[in-house]
C-alpha positions in Angstrom: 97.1 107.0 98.0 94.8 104.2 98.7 94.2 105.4 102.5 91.0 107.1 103.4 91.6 110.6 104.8 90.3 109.7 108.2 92.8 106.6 108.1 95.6 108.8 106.8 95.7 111.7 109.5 95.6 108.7 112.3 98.5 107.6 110.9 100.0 110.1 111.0 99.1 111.9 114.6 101.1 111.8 117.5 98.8 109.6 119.5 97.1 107.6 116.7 95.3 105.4 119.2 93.9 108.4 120.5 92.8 110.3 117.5 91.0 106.9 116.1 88.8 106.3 118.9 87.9 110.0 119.0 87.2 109.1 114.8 84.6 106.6 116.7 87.2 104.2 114.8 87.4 101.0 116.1 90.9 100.4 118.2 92.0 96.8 119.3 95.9 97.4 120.8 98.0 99.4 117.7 95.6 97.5 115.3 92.5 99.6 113.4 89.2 97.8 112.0 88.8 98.9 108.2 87.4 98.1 105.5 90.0 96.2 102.5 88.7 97.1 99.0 91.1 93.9 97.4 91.7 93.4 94.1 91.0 90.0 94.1 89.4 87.5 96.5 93.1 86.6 97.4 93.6 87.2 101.2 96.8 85.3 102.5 99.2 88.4 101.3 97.8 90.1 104.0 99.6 87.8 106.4 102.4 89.6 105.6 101.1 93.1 107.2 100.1 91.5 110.8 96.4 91.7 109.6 94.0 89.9 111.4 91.0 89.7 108.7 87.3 89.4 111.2 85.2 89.0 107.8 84.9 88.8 104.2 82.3 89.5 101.6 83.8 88.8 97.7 86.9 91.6 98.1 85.3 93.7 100.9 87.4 92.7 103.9 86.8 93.5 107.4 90.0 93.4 109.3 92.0 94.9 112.4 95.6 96.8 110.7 98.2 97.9 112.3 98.3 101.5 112.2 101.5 101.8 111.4 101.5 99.3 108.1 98.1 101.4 106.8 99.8 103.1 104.1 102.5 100.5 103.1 99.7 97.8 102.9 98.1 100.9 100.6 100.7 100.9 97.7 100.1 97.1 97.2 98.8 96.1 93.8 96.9 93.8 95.7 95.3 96.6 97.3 92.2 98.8 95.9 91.1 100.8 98.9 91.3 101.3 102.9 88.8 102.7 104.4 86.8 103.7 107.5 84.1 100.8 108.5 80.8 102.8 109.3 79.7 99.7 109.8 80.0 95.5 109.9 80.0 94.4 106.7 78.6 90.8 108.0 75.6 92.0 109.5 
């Protein structure tokens, strides 16, 4: 629900490694940079997904996902959005 359609159909593809680099997605192992739209500045639930947060603005967060935990991490309440970084949020 939460998942941007991009983020979804990598998810959901064969190779998803594959399709997100040819999304020009960024791809570090089985782990995708996106963008967390949080609910709250609050950022040690994510812990609990293997998320490895690179940045944070307020409740932007920039952080590498595992592919396969996109759309579980998604139907948190903690969670507003997921979606595609066009770009570093830090710079």
């Amino acid at each position: 629900p939460g998942v941007d359609s991009q983020l979804y159909q990598i998810t959901q593809a064969p190779d998803p490694q594959e399709l997100a680099r040819r999304f020009l997605v960024k791809v570090e192992g089985d782990r995708i940079l996106v963008l967390l739209d949080l609910a709250d500045q609050d950022t040690a639930f994510l812990q609990d997904y293997d998320v490895q947060v690179d940045s944070q603005y307020g409740t932007k967060v920039q952080a590498f996902v595992p592919i396969n935990r996109l759309c579980e991490l998604a139907s948190t309440d903690q969670v507003v959005a997921i979606v595609r970084l066009d770009k570093d949020i830090t710079q």
